[in-house]
N, C-alpha and C positions, 0 to 999 in steps of 0.2 A: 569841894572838888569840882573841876573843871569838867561840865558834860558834853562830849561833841554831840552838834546839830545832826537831825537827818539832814541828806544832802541828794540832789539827784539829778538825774544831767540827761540830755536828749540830744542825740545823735540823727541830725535832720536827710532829706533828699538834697535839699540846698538852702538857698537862702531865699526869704521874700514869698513874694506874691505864688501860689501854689503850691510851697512846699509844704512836707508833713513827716512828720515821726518814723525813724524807721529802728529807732533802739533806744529803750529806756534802760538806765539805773541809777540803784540809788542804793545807800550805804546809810546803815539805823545808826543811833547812841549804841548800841550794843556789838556792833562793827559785821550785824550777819549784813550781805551783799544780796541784790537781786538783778539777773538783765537779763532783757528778752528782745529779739529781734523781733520786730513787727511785720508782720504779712501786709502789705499795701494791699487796700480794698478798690475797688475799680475805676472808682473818682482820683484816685489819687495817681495823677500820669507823673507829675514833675521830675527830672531829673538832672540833675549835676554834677558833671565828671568831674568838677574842681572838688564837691564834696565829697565825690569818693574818693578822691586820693586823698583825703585830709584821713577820713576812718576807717577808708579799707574797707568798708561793705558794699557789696555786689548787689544789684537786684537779684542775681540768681541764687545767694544767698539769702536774699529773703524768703524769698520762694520756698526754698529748701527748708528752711530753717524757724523761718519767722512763724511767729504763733498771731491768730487771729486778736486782733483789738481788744475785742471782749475778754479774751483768755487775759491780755494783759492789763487792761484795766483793773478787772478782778481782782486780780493778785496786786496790783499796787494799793488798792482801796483796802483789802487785808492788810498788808503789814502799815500801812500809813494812815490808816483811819484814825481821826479826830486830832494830827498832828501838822504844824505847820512845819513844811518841810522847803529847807533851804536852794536855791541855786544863783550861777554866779550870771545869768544870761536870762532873767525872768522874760524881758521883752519878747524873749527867743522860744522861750521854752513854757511859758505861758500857754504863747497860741500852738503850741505843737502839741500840747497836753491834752487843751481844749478839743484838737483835732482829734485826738487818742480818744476822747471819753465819748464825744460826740457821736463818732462812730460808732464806737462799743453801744451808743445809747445808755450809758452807763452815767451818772454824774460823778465827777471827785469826790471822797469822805477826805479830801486832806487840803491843806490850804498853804499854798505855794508863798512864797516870799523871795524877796534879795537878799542875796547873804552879805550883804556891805550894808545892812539893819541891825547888825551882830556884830559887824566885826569895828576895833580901833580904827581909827582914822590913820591910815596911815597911805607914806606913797608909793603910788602902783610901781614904781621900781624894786621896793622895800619887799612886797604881797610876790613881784614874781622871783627875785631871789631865792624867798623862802620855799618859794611851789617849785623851784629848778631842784633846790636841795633834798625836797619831799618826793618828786619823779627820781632824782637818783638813788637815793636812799632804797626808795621801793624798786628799783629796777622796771620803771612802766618804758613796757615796750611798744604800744599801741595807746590811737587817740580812740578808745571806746568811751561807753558811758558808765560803767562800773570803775573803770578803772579812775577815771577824768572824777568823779563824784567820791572815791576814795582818796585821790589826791585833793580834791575840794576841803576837805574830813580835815584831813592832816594837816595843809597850812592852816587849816581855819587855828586848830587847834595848839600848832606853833607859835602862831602867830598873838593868839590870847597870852599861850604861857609865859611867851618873853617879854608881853605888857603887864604882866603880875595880875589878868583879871581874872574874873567869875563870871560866871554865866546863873548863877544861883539866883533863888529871887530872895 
């Protein structure tokens, strides 16, 4: 039987040079969900109004909302310890993780990968097809990162079962 990957996605300030984490999630084989908005620690000024109109988060929603680094490190080093968990933007979400742990002073217990290391060869026309029909299907009304990492889930998992494979060792 075909197991979906963890999967998990980071919702950045912007792009490039100073930017940093301000939403993590991620979505287990077992389909429980986790996201936390990140409280920006003082080093962290950068910002980007083109990225927030991409995911709709406020810095005053951080403020409000976001939980301290360490809070979220924690809890992802919980549910994802000792698994390599997938995303589709490693170069991106790498170093925004790294940012996330760093802070925290926390190291990862989990170990990040590409999820085109999993997935058929196939062409990115083919991959966003199937992820347009996976956003309608689930009614995603928002580019978060639970949500974006459950739509990750899904095509990945579309996508194997219409090549007839496994993921089994």
């Amino acid at each position: 039987m075909l197991q979906p990957p963890p999967i998990i996605d980071v919702e950045a300030s912007g792009f490039g040079r100073g930017s940093y984490p301000i939403e993590v999630g991620c979505v287990l084989p077992d389909g429980r969900t986790y996201c936390a908005l990140i409280q920006p620690i003082a080093e962290w000024q950068h910002w980007d109004l083109s990225a927030e109109a991409v995911h709709g988060i406020s810095r005053e929603a951080l403020r409000e909302h976001g939980l301290p680094p360490l809070s979220v490190a924690i809890r992802l080093n919980t549910l994802l310890k000792g698994l390599t968990v997938y995303t589709d933007a490693w170069g991106h979400d790498y170093v925004w993780l790294a940012a996330l742990h760093e802070a925290a002073g926390v190291p990862p217990a989990y170990h990040l990968e590409q999820l085109s290391r999993i997935t058929p060869q196939i062409e990115a026309r083919q991959w966003l097809e199937v992820r347009d029909d996976v956003e309608r299907s689930l009614q995603v009304q928002r580019h978060r990162a639970s949500a974006d990492a459950r739509v990750l889930q899904m095509t990945w998992m579309c996508v194997m079962g219409s090549a007839g494979l496994s993921n089994e060792g």
